[in-house]
Backbone as a chain_set.jsonl record, in Angstrom:
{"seq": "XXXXXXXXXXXXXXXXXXXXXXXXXXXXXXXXXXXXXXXXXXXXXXXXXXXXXXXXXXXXXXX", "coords": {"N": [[185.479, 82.369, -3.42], [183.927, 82.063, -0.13], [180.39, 82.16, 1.215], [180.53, 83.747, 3.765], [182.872, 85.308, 3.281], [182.187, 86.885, 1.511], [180.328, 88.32, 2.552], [181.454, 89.797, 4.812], [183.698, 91.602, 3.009], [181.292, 92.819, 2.011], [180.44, 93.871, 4.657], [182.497, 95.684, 5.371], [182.536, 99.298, 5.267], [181.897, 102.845, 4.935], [182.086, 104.462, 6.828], [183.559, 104.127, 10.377], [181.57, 103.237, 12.355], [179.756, 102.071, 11.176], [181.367, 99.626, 10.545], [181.704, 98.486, 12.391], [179.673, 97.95, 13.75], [178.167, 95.957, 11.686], [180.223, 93.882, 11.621], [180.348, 93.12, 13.697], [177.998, 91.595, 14.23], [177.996, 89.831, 12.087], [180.008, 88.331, 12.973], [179.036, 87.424, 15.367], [176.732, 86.493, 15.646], [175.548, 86.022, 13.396], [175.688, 83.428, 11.625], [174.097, 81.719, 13.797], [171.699, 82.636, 13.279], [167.995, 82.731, 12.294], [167.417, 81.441, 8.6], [165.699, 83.455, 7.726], [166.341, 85.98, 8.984], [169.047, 86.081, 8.54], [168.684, 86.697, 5.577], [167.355, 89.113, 5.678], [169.558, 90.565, 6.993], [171.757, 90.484, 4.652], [170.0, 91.512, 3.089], [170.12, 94.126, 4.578], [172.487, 95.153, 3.618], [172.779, 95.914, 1.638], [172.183, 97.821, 1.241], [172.689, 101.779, 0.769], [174.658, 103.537, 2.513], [174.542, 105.906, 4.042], [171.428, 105.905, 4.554], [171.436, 103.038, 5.731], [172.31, 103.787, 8.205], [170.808, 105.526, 9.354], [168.698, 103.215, 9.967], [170.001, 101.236, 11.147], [170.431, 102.932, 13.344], [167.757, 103.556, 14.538], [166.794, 101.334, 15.513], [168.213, 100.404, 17.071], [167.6, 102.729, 19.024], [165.149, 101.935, 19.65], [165.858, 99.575, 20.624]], "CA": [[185.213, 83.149, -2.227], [182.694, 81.439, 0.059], [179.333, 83.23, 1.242], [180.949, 84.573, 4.698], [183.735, 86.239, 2.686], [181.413, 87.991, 0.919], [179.424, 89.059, 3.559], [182.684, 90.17, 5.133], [183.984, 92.526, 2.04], [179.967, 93.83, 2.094], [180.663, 94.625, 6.446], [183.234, 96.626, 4.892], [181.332, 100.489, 5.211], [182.698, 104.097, 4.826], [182.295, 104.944, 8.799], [184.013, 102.831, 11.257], [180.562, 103.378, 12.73], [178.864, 101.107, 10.514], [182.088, 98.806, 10.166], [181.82, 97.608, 14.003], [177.949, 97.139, 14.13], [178.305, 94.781, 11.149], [180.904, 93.029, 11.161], [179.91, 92.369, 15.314], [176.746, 90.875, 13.822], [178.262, 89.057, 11.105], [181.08, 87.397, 14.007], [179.106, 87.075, 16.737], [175.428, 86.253, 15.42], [175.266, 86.072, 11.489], [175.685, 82.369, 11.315], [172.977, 81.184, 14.674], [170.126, 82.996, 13.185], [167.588, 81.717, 11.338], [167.109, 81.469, 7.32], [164.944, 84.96, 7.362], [167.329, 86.983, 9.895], [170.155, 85.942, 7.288], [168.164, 87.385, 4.719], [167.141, 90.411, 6.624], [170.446, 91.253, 7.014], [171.763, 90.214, 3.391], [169.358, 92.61, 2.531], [170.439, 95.818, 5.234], [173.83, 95.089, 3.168], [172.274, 96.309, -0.215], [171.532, 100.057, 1.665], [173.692, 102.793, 1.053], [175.673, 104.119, 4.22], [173.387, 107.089, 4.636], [170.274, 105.138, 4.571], [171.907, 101.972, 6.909], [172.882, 103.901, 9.913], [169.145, 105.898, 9.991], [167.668, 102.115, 9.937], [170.1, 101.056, 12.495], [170.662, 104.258, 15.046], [166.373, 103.436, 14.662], [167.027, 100.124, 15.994], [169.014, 100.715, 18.424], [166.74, 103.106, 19.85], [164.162, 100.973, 20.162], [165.84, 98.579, 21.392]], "C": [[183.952, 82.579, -1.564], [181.945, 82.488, 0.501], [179.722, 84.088, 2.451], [181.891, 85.287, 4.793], [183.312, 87.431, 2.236], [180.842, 88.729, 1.387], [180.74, 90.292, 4.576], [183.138, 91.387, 4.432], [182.363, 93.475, 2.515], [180.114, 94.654, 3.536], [181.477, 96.106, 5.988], [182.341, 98.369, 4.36], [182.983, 101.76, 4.45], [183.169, 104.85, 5.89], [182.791, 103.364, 9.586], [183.096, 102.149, 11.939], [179.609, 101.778, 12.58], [179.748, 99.447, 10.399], [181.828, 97.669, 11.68], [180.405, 97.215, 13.895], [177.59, 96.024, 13.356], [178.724, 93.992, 11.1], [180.566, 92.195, 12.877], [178.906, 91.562, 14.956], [177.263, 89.577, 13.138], [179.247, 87.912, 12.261], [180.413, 86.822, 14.937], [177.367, 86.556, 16.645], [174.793, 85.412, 14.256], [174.926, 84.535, 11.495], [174.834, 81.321, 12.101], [171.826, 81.471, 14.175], [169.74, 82.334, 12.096], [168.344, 82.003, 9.578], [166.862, 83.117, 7.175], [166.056, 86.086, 8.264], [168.813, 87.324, 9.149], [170.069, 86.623, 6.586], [168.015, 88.931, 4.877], [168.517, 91.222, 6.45], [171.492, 91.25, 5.499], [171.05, 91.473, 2.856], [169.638, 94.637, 3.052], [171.722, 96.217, 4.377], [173.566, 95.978, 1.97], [172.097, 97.991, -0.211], [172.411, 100.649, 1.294], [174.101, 103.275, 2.485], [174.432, 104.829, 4.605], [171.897, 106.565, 5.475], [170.518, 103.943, 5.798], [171.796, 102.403, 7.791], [171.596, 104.534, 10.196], [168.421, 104.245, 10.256], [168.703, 101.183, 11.38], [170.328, 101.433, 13.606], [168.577, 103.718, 15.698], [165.928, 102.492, 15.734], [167.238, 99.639, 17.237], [167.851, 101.433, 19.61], [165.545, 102.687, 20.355], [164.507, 99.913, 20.69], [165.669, 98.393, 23.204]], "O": [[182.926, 82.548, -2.243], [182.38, 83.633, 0.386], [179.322, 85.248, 2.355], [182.148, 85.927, 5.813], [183.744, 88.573, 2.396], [180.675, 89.847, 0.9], [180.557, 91.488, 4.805], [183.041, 92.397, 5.129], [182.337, 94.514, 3.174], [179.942, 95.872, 3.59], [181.124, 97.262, 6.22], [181.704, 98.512, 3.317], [184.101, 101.668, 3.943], [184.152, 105.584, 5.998], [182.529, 102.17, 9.44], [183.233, 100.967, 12.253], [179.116, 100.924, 13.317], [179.16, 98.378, 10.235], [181.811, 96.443, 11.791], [180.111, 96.022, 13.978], [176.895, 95.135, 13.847], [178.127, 93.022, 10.634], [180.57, 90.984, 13.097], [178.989, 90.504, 15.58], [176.997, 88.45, 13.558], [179.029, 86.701, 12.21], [180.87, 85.81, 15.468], [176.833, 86.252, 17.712], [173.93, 84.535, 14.204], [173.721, 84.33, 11.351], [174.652, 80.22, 11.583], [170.857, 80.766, 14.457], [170.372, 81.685, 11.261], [169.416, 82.562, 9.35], [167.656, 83.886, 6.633], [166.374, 87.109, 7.657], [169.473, 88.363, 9.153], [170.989, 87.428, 6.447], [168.579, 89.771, 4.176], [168.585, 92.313, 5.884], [172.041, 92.344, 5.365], [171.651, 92.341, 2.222], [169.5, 95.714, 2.472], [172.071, 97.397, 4.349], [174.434, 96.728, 1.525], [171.964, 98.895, -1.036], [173.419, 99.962, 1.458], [173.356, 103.132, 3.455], [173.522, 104.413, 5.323], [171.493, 106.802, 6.613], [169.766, 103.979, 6.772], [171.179, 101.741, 8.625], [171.103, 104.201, 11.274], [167.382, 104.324, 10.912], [168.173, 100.639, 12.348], [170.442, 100.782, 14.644], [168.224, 103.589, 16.87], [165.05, 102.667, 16.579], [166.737, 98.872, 18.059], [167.404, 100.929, 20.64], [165.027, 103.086, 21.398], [163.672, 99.199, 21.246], [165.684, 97.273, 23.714]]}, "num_chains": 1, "name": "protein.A"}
């Protein structure tokens, strides 16, 4: 399974919510950004649901 499979299965949430904001990242970004932005997000993967969508509704709003 290579590493953007995996990342793929991980996109995979419990809300559809969370399923579109990742997997849009992972398609449409994941693979331009740097080393650390990789990581970064590698790492938002590791959250529980609950915890994810407060860190990216947060995100959002600041954006």
């Amino acid at each position: 399974m290579t590493e953007l499979s995996k990342l793929r299965w991980q996109c995979r949430r419990g809300t559809k919510e969370l399923d579109l904001i990742l997997m849009d990242y992972l398609e449409t970004q994941y693979l331009s950004s740097s080393e650390h932005k990789k990581a970064k997000f590698i790492e938002l993967l590791s959250l529980e649901d609950d915890e994810l969508i407060v860190v990216l509704m947060d995100f959002i709003r600041s954006s």
